[in-house]
C-alpha positions as CSV (number, residue, x, y, z in Angstrom):
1,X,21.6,-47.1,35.6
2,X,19.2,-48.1,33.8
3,X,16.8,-44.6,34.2
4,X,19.7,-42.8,33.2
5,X,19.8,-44.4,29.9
6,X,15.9,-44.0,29.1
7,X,16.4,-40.6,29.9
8,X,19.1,-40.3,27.8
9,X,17.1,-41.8,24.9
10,X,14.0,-39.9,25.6
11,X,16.2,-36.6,25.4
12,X,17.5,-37.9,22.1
13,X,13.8,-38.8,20.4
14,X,12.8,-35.0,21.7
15,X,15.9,-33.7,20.2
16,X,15.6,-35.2,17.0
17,X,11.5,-34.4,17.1
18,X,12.5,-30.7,17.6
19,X,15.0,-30.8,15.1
20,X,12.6,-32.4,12.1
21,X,9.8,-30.0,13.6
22,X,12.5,-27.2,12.6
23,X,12.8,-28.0,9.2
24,X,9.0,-27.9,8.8
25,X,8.9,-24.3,10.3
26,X,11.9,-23.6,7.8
27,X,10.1,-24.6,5.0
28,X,6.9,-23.3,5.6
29,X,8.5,-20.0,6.7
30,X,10.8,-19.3,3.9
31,X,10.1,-16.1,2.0
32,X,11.5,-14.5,-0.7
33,X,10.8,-10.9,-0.3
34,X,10.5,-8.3,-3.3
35,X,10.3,-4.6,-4.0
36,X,7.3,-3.6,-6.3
37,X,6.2,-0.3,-7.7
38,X,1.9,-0.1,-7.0
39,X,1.5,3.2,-8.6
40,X,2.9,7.1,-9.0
41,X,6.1,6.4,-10.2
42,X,8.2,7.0,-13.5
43,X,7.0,3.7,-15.1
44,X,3.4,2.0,-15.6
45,X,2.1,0.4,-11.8
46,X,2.7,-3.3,-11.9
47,X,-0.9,-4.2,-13.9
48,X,0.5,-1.9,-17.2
49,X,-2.3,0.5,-15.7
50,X,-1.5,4.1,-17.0
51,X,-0.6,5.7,-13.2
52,X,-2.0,9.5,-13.5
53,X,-5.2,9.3,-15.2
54,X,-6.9,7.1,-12.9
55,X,-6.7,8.4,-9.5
56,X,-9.3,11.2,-8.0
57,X,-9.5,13.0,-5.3
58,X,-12.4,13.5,-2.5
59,X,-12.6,16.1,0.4
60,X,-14.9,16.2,3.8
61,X,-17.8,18.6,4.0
62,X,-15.9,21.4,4.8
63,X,-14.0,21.5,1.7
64,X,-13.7,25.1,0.3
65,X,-15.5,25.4,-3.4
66,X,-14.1,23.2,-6.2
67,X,-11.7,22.0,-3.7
68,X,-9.8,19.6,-3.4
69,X,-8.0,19.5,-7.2
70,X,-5.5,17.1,-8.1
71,X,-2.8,17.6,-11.2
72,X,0.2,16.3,-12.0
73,X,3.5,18.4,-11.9
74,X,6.9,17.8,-13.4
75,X,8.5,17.4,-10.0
76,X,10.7,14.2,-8.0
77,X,12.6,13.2,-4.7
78,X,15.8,13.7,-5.9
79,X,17.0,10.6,-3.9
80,X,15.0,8.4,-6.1
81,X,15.5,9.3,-9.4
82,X,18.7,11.8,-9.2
83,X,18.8,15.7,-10.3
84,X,18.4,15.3,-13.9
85,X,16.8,11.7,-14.7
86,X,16.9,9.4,-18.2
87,X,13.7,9.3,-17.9
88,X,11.8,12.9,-19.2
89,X,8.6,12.0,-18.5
90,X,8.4,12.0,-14.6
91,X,5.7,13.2,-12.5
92,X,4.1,13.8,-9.2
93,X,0.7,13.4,-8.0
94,X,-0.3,16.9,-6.7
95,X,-3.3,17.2,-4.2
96,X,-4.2,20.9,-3.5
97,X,-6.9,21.1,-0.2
98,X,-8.7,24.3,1.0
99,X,-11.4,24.0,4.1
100,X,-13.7,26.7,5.2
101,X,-12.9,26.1,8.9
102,X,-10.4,24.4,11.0
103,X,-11.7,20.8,11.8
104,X,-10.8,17.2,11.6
105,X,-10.8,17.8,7.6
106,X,-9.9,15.0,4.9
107,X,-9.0,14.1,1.5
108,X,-9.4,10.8,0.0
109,X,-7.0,10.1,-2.9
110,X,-7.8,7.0,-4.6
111,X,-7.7,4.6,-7.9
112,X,-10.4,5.5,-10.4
113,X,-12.9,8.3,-10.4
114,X,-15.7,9.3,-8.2
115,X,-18.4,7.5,-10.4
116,X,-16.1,4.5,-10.8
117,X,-13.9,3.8,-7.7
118,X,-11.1,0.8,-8.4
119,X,-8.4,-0.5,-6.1
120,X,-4.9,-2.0,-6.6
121,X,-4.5,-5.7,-6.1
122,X,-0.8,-5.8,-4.0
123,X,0.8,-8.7,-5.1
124,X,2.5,-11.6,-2.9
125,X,1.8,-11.1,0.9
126,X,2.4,-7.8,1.7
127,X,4.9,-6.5,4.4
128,X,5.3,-2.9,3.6
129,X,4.0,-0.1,2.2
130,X,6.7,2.4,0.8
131,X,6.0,6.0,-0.7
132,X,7.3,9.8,-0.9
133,X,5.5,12.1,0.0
134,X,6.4,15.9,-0.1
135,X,5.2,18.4,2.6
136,X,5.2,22.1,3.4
137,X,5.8,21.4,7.5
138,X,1.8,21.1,8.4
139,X,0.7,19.2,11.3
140,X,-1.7,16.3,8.8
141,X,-1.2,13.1,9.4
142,X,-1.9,9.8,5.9
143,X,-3.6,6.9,6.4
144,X,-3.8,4.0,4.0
145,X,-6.9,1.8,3.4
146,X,-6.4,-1.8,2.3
147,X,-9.1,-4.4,1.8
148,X,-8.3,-8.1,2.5
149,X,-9.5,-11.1,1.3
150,X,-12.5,-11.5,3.1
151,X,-13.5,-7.7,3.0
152,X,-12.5,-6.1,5.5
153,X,-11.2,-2.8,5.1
154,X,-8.3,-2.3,7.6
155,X,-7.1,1.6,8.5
156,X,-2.6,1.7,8.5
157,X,-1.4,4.7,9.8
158,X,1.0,6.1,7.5
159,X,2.4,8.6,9.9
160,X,2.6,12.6,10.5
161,X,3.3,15.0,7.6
162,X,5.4,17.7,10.2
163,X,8.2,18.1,8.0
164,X,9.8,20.0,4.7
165,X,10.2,18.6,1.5
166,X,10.6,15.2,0.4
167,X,10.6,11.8,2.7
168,X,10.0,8.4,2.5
169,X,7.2,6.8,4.8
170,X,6.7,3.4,4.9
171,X,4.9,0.7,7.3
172,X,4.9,-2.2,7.9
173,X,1.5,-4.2,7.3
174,X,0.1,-5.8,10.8
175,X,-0.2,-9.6,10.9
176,X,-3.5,-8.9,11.8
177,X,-4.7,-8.5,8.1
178,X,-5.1,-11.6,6.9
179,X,-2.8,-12.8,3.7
180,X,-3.4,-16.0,3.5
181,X,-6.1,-19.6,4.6
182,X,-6.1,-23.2,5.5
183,X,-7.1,-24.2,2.3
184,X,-5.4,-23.7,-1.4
185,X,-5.2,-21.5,-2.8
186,X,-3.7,-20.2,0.3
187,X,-2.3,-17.0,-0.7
188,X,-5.0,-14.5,-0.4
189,X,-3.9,-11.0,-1.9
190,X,-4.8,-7.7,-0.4
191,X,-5.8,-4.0,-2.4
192,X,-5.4,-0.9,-1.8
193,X,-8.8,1.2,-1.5
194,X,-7.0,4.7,-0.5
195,X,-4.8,6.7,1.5
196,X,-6.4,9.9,3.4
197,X,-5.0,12.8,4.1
198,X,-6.1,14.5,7.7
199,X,-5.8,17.6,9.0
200,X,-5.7,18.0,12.9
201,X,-8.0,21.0,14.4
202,X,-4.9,23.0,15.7
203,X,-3.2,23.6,12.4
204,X,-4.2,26.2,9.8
205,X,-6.2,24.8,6.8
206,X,-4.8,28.0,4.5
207,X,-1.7,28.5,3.4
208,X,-0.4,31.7,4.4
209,X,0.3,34.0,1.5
210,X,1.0,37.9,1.8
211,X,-0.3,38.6,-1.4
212,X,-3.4,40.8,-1.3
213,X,-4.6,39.3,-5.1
214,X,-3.7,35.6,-3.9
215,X,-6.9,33.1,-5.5
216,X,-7.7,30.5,-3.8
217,X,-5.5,28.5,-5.4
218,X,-2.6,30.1,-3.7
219,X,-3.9,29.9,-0.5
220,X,-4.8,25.8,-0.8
221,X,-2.4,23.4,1.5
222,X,-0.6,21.1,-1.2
223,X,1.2,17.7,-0.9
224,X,2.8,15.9,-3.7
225,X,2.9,11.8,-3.9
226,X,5.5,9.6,-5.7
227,X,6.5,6.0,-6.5
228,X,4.1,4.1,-4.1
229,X,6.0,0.5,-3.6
230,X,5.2,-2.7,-1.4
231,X,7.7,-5.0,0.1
232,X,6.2,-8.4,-0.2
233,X,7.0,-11.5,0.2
234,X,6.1,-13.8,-3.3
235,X,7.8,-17.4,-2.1
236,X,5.0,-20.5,-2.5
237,X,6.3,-24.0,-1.8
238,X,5.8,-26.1,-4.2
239,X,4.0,-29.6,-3.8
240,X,2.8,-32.6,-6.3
241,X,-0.2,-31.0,-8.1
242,X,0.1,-27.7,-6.4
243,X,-0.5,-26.5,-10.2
244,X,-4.1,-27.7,-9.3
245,X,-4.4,-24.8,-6.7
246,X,-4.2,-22.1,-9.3
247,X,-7.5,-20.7,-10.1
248,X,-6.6,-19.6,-14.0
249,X,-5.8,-23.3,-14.4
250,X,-9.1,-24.5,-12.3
251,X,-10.9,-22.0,-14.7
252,X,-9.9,-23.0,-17.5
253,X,-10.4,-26.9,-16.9
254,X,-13.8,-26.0,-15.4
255,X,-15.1,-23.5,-17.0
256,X,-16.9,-25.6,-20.1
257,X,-18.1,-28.2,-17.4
258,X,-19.5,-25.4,-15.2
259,X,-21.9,-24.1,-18.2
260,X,-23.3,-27.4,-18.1
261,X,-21.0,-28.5,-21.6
């Protein structure tokens, strides 16, 4: 009789252990998940950056002469932004790519120039990364390159680029890349250094055009990129002090006293 009882009240401490353990889990897992435009979209990317101007393009060594070119071109997904939208002012990112040979052949598309690279600081902890892409059915396949906190570059596979017209790719971030530490701050936030866009040595690296006079130009292999968005979780739990942990107020309190003032 008696071991029936202390098993009965060392079920109930486990139980109730389990159950307070839950909340903890609850707490510390609790997210509160958000859609947010990075770049190549209607509006200004999240920072109030101006979303054309900034990015440049780079191709492998077998890039044809002058090739790749980027542009922008008065062109949508219709399912984002409808047939004829308020807004007059959208555009595309258009990358036009020309090789000399078949080959595993790339373009980089990234923030900034080629004398100044940049990259986007994603905000929150990242879950997914959402764009449209628009394709003329060739056998490339993106990649995206994002940088975490410690600086490590990471390669995501974005997927093939097989089919016609527009589509939305997205994927999910692995919990491999690191988002967040031990110690506060604890939120670490990733950027994005730049998606590249392969070719595979099977597929044709010229368009085919019937037109005797056709430049190069019209031969080139072109894509089109549009409203680049991150799912991404932005919840922080909130403690006593836990304004201490946020490094504009840490600067600010410590920046005098760090200059020896």
């Amino acid at each position: 009789m008696k071991q029936r009882i202390v098993r009965a009240v060392l079920l109930s401490l486990a139980l109730l252990c389990l159950s307070g353990t839950g909340y903890l889990f609850a707490d510390e897992l609790t997210i509160n998940l958000e859609s947010k435009t990075v770049a190549l979209s209607a509006e200004k990317d999240f920072a109030g950056k101006e979303l054309f101007g900034a990015w440049d393009v780079l191709g492998s060594k077998f890039s044809s002469k002058g090739f790749p070119v980027k542009t922008e071109i008065k062109a949508w997904p219709v399912a984002v932004y409808g047939s004829n939208p308020e807004n007059p002012n959208i555009r595309s990112l258009g990358v036009a790519m020309l090789y000399d040979r078949k080959e595993y052949n790339w373009v980089d598309i990234f923030p900034g120039t080629k004398a100044e690279p940049q990259e986007l600081p994603l905000p929150g902890r990242v879950k997914m990364l959402d764009m449209w892409v628009w394709s003329g059915n060739y056998d490339y396949y993106l990649e995206a390159f994002v940088r975490d906190f410690k600086g490590i570059v990471h390669t995501v596979p974005m997927g093939n680029l097989n089919f016609v017209g527009w589509k939305n790719m997205r994927v999910n971030i692995p919990d491999n890349i690191p988002q967040s530490k031990k110690y506060l701050p604890r939120r670490e936030s990733m950027s994005l250094v730049k998606f590249r866009l392969w070719t595979r040595p099977t597929e044709i690296v010229t368009a085919l055009v019937n037109d005797p006079k056709a430049t190069d130009m019209d031969k080139a292999v072109k894509f089109y990129f549009n409203n680049i968005k991150v799912l991404t979780d932005t919840f922080e739990t909130l403690f006593d002090g836990d304004t201490l942990s946020r490094p504009e107020v840490v600067k600010d309190a410590w920046g005098a006293a760090g200059n020896g003032k």
